[in-house]
BAMI-723476 format. One record per residue (C-alpha): residue in three letters; x, y, z. Coordinates in steps of 0.1 Angstrom, whole numbers, padded with zeros to 4 digits, always signed. Layout:
REM BAMI-723476
ALAXYZ;...
This chain:
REM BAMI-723476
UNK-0097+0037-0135;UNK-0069+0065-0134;UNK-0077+0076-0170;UNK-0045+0068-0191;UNK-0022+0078-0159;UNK+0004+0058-0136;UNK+0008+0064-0100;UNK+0042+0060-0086;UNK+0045+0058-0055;UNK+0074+0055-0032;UNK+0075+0050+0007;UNK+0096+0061+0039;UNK+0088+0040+0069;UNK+0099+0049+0109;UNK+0104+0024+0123;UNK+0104+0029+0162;UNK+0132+0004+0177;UNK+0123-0020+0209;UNK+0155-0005+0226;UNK+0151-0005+0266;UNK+0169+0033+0265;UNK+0169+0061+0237;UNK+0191+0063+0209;UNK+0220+0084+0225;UNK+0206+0091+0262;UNK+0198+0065+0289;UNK+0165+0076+0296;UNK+0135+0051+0294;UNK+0121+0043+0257;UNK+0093+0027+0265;UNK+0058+0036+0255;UNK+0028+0046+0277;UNK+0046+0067+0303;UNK+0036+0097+0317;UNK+0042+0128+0301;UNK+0078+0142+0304;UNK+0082+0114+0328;UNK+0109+0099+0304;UNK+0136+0126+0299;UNK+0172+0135+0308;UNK+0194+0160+0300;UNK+0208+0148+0267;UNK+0177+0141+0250;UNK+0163+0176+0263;UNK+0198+0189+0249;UNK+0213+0206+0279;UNK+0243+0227+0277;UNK+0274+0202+0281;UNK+0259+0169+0277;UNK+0275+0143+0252;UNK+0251+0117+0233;UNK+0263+0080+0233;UNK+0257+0056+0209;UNK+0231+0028+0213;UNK+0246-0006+0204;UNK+0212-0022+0204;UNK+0202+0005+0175;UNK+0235-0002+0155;UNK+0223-0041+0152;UNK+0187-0035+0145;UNK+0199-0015+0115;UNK+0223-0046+0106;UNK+0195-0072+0113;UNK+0170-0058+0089;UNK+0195-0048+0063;UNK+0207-0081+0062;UNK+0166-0095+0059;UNK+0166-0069+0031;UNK+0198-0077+0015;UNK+0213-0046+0014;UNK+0251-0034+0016;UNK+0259-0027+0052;UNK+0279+0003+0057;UNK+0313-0002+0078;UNK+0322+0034+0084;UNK+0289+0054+0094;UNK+0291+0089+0109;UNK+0262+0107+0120;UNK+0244+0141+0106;UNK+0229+0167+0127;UNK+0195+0179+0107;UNK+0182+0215+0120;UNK+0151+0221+0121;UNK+0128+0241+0146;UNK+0097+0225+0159;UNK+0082+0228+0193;UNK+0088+0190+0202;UNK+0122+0188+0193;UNK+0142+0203+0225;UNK+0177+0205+0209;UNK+0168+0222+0177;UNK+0184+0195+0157;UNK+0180+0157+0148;UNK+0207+0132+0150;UNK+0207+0115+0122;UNK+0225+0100+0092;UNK+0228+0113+0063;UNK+0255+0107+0034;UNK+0263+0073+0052;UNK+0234+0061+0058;UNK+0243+0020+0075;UNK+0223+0002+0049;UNK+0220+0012+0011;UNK+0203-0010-0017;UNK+0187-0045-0012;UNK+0149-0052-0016;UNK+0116-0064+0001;UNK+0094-0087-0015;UNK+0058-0092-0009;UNK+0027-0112-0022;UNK+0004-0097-0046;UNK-0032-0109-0036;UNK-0026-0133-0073;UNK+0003-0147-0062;UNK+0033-0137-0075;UNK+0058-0116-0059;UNK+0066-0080-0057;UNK+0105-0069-0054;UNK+0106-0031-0043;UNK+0143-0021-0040;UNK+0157+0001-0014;UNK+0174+0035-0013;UNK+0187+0032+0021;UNK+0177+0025+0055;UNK+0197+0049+0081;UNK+0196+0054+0119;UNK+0181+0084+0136;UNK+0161+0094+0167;UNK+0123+0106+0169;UNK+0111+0139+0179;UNK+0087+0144+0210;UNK+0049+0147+0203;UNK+0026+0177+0199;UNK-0010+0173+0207;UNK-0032+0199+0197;UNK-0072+0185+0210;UNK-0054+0182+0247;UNK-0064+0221+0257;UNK-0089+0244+0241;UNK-0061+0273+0243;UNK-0030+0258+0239;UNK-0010+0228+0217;UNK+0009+0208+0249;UNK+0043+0188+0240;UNK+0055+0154+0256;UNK+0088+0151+0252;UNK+0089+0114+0262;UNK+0094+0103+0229;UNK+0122+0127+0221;UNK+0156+0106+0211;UNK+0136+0071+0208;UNK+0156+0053+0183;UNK+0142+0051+0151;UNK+0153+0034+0113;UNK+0143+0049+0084;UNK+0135+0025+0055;UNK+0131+0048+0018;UNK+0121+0029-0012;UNK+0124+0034-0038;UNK+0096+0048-0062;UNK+0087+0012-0074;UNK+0049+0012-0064;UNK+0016+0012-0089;UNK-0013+0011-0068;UNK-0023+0023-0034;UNK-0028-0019-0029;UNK+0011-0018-0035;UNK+0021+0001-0007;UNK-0004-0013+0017;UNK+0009-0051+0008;UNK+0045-0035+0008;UNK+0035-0015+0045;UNK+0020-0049+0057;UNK+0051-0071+0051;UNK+0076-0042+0067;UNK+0055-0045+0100;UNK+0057-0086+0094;UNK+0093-0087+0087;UNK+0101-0063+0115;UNK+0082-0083+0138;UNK+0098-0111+0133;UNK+0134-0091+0137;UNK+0120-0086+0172;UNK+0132-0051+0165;UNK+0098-0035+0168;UNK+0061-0040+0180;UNK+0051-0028+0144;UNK+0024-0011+0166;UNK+0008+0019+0144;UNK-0016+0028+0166;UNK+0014+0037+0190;UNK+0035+0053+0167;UNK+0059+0028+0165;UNK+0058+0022+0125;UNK+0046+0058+0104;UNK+0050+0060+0068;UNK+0056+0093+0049;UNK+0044+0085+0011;UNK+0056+0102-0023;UNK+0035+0101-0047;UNK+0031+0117-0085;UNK+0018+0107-0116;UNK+0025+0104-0153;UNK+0008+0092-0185;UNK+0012+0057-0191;UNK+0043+0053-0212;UNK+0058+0080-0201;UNK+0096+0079-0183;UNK+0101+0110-0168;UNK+0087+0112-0133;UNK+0059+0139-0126;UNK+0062+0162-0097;UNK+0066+0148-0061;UNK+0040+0152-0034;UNK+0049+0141-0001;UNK+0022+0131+0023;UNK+0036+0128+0060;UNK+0033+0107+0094;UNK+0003+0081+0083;UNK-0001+0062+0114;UNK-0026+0033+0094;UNK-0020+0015+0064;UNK-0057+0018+0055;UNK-0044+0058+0056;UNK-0017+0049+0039;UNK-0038+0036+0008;UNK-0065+0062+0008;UNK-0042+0088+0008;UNK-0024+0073-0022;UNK-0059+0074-0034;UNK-0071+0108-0026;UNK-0037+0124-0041;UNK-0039+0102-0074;UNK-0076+0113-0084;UNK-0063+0154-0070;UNK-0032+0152-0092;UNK-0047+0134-0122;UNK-0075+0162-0121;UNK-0051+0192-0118;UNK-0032+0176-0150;UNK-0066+0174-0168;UNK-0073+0209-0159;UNK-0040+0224-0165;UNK-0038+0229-0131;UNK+0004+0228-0118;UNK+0011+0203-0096;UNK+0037+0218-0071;UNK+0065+0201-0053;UNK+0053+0199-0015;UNK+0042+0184+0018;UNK+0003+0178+0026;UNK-0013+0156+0055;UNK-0041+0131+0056;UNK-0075+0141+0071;UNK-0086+0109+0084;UNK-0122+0124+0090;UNK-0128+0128+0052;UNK-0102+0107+0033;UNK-0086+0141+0019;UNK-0052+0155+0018;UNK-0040+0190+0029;UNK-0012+0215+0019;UNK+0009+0220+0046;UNK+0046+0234+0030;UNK+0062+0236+0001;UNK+0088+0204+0000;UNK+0120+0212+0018;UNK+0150+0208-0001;UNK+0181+0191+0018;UNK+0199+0224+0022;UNK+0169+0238+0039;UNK+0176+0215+0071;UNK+0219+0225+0070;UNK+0228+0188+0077;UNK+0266+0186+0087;UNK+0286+0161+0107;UNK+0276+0156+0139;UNK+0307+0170+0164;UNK+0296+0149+0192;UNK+0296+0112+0182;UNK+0324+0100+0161;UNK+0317+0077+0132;UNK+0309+0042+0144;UNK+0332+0011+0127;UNK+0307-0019+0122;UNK+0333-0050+0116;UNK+0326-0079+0091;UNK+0329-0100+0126;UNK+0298-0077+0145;UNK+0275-0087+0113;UNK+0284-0121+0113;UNK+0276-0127+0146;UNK+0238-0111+0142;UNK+0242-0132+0111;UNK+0243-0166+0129;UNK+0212-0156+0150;UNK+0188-0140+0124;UNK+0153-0161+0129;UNK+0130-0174+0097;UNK+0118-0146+0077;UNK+0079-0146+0066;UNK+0093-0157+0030;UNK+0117-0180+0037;UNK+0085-0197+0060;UNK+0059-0192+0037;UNK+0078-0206+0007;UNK+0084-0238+0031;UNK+0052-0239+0045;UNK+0035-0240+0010;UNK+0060-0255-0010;UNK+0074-0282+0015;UNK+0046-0287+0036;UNK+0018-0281+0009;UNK-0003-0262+0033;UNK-0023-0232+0012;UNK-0014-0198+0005;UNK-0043-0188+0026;UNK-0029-0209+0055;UNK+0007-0203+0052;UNK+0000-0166+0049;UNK-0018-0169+0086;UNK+0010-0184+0098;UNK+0038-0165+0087;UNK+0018-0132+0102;UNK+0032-0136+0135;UNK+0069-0148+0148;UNK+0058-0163+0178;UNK+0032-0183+0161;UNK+0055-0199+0133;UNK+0082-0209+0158;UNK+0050-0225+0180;UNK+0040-0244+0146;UNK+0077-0253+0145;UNK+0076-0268+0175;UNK+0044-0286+0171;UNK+0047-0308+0140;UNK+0081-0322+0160;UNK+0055-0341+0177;UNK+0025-0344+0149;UNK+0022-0373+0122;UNK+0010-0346+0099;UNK+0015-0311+0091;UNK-0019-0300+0082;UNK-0033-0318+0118;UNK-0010-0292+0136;UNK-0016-0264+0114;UNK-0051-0269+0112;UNK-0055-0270+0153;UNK-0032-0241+0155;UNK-0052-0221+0133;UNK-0085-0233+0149;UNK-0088-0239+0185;UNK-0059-0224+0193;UNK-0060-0186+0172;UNK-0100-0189+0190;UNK-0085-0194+0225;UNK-0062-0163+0218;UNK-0085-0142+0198;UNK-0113-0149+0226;UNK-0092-0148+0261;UNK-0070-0117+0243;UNK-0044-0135+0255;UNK-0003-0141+0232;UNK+0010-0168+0224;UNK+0038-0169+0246;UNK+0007-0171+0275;UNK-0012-0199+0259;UNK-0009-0227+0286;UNK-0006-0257+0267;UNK+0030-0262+0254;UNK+0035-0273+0216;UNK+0044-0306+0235;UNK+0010-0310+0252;UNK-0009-0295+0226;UNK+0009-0324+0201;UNK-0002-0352+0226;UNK-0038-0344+0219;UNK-0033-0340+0184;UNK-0012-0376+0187;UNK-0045-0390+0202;UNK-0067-0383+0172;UNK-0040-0396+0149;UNK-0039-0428+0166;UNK-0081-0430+0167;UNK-0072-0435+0206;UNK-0104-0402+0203;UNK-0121-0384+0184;UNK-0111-0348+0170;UNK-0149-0338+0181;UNK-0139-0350+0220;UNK-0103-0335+0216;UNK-0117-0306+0205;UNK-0141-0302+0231;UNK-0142-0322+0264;UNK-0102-0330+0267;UNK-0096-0291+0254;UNK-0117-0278+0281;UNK-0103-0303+0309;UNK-0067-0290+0295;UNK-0076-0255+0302;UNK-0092-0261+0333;UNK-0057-0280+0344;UNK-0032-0274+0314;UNK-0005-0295+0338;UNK-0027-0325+0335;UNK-0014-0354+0308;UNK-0039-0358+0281;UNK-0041-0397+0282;UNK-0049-0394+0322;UNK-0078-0369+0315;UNK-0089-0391+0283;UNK-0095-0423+0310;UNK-0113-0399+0331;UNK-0136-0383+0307;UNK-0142-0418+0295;UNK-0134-0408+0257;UNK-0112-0433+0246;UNK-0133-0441+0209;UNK-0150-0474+0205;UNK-0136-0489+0172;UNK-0138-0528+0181;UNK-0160-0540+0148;UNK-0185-0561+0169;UNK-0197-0536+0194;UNK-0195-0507+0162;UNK-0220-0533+0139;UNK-0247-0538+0168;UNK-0248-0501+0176;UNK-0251-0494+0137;UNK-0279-0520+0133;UNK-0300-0507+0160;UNK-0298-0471+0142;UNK-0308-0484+0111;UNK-0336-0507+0126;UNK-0346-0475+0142;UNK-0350-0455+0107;UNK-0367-0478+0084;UNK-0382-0455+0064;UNK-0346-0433+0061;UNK-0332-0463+0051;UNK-0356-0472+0025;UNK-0351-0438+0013;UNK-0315-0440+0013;UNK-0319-0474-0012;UNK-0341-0454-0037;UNK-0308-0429-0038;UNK-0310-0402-0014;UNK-0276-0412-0007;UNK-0272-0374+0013;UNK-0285-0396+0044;UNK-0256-0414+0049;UNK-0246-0381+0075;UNK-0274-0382+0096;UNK-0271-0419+0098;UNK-0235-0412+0109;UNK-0249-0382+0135;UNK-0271-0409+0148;UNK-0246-0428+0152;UNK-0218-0410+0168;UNK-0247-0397+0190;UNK-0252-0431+0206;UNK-0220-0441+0210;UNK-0216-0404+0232;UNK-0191-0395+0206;UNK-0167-0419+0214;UNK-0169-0441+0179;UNK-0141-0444+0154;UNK-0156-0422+0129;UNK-0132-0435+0097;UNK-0142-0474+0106;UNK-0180-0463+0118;UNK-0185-0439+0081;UNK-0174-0473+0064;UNK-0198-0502+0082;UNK-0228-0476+0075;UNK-0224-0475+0042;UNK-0213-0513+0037;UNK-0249-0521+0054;UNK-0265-0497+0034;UNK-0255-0506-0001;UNK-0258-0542+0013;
């Protein structure tokens, strides 16, 4: 497909931090305010004001370099990097750079075959976001909200360890996962809170040396992610072809066509004059500080997904489901306490539940049935006290009608309770079959497919309520009689 070249391809994620206030200023953080509603005098850079260090920022940084396991830095000074943009009110960012807190580790991710991929890690380091430009706003003029200026933000570089524009998607998808699960941030692209910068160059296949770098910058998608990957491996492969040099620099991705464009040439570090910044002295992050996040570090997607799988012997299709959201796992957690079997909770997780929040919009954390309740029902069809076709539909909807109810009460009043006595089972199954002679003649010349209507017949006149298991069984014992 690429014509006897290689893409390599190597990633830097911001990641927007869930912090309540900014990264060195006590104004709000949040997203979705008005414009300029969120500012203060440090983040706008007034004369005299002194930036503070967020704590909360320090232990993101610690949290997700220990999920990655990378060396966490226990001196870390902070960089200012100049630069002059319209959205960035002091002129400079504070950042990190020849310390960054987290250098090294991994992440590993699925390939859609199975196996694993292992993408090391340059560094992650700690830094705050510029405001935003918007440019379609006014006819005349590009307007700047600065509400976003000194939002806390980590910076994860890999390192140039991707083939494929499937690579980095995969690798994007389980960044957002993992961070998720952190609770360090809503992995919201949309919003801005995870963008991606992608490097990209290629070389002839068995080749060492690197080509030439092209950065493409502030992807908010990680379908924009891969067809940008896309776009620049087919643009450099043909300027190679054609003789055509390939020069070191920064382009964007035009969403409206799937193309990149020039922007710069590449800056090099000394273009941005990074030196220490004189405000904020370096920060000491003990052995004691990183043992403590240590001790409260949830499951990670691989950790659950190898015990899902491997333990559990759910699918990779399943376990992949599952492990998608935090929230959700530590519900499935909570629900086979009180299940005979794994794959009954996982299965009613993934069905009527995921429909009920899919449907209503509505998070798990707001689902009314606790994984107590829900693990009553599923108790019920364990113990063929009911059927899973009246759990699944006249108990659910009573539950969501009155999720305080208890399941057995609203069983006895639905009349649901499933007929499995032998004797009454045999006379309903006779007067089925002495209703369909000719079925069941067919049925004895071998159209043996029968047997389910025979069974929808007969779960129809018992109003659902027969033992399916024992019901299935004396069908086909008459039958073959």
């Amino acid at each position: 497909m690429n014509q006897g070249y290689e893409t390599v391809i190597g990633l830097e994620v911001h990641i927007q931090l869930r912090t309540k206030s900014k990264a060195y200023s006590p104004d709000d953080a949040a997203y979705g305010g008005m414009p300029n509603t969120q500012i203060h005098p440090i983040s706008l850079g007034h004369p005299g004001t002194l930036p503070v260090v967020n704590q909360e920022v320090i232990a993101a940084a610690v949290k997700l370099g220990l999920a990655t396991q990378s060396d966490i830095r226990s001196h870390n000074a902070y960089a200012r990097k100049n630069y002059f943009y319209a959205d960035l009110p002091k002129g400079y960012q504070i950042t990190q750079d020849t310390t960054p807190i987290c250098t090294g580790g991994r992440l590993e991710f699925r390939l859609e075959d199975g196996s694993l991929k292992h993408v090391g890690l340059e560094r992650i380091h700690m830094e705050e976001d510029a405001g935003k430009s918007m440019h379609d706003q006014d006819p005349f003029d590009s307007l700047i909200d600065l509400n976003r200026a000194g939002v806390p933000l980590l910076e994860m570089v890999s390192k140039p360890d991707m083939r494929s524009s499937r690579e980095a998607y995969l690798y994007l998808s389980e960044v957002r996962r993992l961070v998720r699960h952190l609770d360090i941030c809503d992995g919201n692209m949309e919003e801005g809170s995870l963008r991606c910068d992608a490097n990209i160059s290629v070389r002839p296949i068995g080749q060492k040396e690197f080509g030439t770098k092209v950065e493409v910058k502030n992807m908010n998608s990680m379908r924009h992610v891969q067809k940008a990957i896309e776009f620049e491996t087919a643009r450099q492969i043909k300027c190679l072809q054609e003789g055509v040099t390939i020069f070191q620099e920064t382009r964007s991705f035009d969403a409206t066509n799937g193309t990149t464009i020039g922007m710069r040439s590449k800056e090099a570090a000394n273009d941005y004059r990074y030196f220490p910044e004189p405000d904020i002295p370096p920060v000491e992050v003990s052995p004691s500080f990183i043992e403590a996040i240590k001790q409260h570090m949830p499951p990670l997607p691989q950790e659950l997904y190898t015990k899902y799988t491997q333990t559990w012997g759910l699918s990779e299709a399943e376990a992949t489901l599952l492990v998608d959201r935090k929230e959700e796992a530590l519900y499935l957690e909570e629900l086979v306490k009180h299940c005979k079997e794994v794959k009954n909770a996982a299965n009613w997780l993934l069905g009527k539940v995921k429909n009920y929040l899919n449907e209503s919009g509505t998070h798990i954390s707001d689902f009314p049935l606790t994984p107590g309740k829900l693990g009553l029902v599923i108790q019920l069809v364990e113990n063929r006290s009911i059927s899973n076709t009246a759990a699944a539909g006249p108990l659910w909807d009573a539950l969501m009608e009155n999720p305080e109810a208890a399941p057995q009460d609203l069983v006895s009043q639905l009349n649901l309770l499933q007929e499995s006595d032998t004797e009454a089972l045999e006379a309903m199954i006779d007067q089925v079959l002495e209703s369909l002679p000719n079925e069941v003649a067919r049925y004895k010349e071998g159209k043996t497919g029968l047997l389910g209507m025979f069974m929808g017949q007969v779960m129809k006149a018992s109003g659902g309520k027969a033992d399916p298991k024992e019901a299935s069984r004396l069908i086909k014992e008459k039958l073959d009689a």
